[in-house]
C-alpha angles and dihedrals in degrees: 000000000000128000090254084054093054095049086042084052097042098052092057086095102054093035083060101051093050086043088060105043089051095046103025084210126101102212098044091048085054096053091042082050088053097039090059095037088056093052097037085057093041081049095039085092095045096052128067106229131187104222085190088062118058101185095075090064101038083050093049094039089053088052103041 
C-alpha cells in the first residue's frame, strides 16, 4: 500500500465525522465519505502531494 493510500486510510475517520455532522445522516455521511475518497484517489495523480506534510491532503479532502 503506498504511503498516499495510509494517509487516505487514516483520515476516514475524520472525513466521517465531518460527513455526519453536515449532513446529520449516516448514510449519507458515508456516501459523501466515499464520493470524496473516490476523487481525491482519480486526482491523486494530478496533484503534487507531500506525503511529509499531512495538512495538504486533510485541507483538500475538506473542500472537495
Amino acid at each position: 500500500m503506498s504511503q498516499f493510500h495510509r494517509l487516505i486510510e487514516q483520515q476516514i475517520p475524520r472525513l466521517r465525522r465531518y460527513a455526519r455532522a453536515l449532513t446529520r445522516n449516516r448514510e449519507r455521511a458515508d456516501d459523501l465519505v466515499q464520493d470524496t475518497l473516490a476523487r481525491a484517489l482519480i486526482t491523486s495523480g494530478a496533484i503534487a502531494l507531500d506525503i511529509r506534510c499531512e495538512a495538504p491532503f486533510q485541507l483538500g479532502c475538506f473542500h472537495i
